[in-house]
C-alpha positions as CSV (number, residue, x, y, z in Angstrom):
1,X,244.3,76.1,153.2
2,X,242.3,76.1,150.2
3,X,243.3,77.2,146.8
4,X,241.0,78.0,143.6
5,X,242.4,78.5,140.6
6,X,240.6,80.3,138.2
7,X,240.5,78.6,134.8
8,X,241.1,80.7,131.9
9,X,237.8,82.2,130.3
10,X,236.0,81.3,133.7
11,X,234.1,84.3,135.4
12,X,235.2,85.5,138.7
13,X,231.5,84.2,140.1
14,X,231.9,80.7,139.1
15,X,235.0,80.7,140.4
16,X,233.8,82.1,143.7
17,X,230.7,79.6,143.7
18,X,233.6,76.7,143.3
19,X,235.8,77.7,146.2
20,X,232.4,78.1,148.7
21,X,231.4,74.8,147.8
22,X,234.8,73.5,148.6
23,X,234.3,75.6,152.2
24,X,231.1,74.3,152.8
25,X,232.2,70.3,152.1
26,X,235.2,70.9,154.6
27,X,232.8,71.8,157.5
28,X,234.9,74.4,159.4
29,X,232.0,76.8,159.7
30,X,230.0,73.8,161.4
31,X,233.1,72.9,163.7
32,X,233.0,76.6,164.9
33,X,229.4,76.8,165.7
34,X,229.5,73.3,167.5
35,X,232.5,74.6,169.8
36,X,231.0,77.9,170.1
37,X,229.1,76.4,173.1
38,X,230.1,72.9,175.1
39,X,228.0,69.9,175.1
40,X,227.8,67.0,177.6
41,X,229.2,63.7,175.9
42,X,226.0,62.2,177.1
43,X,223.8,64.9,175.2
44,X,226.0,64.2,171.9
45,X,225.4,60.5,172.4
46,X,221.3,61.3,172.8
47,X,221.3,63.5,170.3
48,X,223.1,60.7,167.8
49,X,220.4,58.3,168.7
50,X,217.2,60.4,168.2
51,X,218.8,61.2,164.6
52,X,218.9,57.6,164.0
53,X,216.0,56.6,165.0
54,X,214.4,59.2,162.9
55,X,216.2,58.3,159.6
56,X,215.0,54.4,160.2
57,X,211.5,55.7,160.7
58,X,212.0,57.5,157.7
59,X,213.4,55.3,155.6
60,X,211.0,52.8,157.3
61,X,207.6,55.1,155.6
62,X,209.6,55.6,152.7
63,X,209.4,52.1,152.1
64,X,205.8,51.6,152.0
């Protein structure tokens, strides 16, 4: 579970912003959409490659 404590002489907003950035790092919102509908191993394994291969071409034009 996550806990914010609000610092002394720290707005209610900023403490609000800190504790939905700590949501957001702990990815359960993206674990819930994933398992919201099922994937074939083979489709996650596809899908892992074309993102790959996209970052090296990237990275590859970046380069030049």
């Amino acid at each position: 579970m996550l806990k914010t404590v609000v610092k002394e002489g720290e707005s209610i907003e900023r403490a609000l912003k800190r504790f939905k950035r700590k949501y957001k790092r702990t990815k359960v919102l993206q674990q819930l959409r994933e398992r919201q509908q099922y994937t074939k191993p083979s489709e996650e394994k596809r899908q892992t490659r074309q993102k790959a291969a996209y970052r090296a071409e990237y990275l590859r034009n970046q380069e030049e």
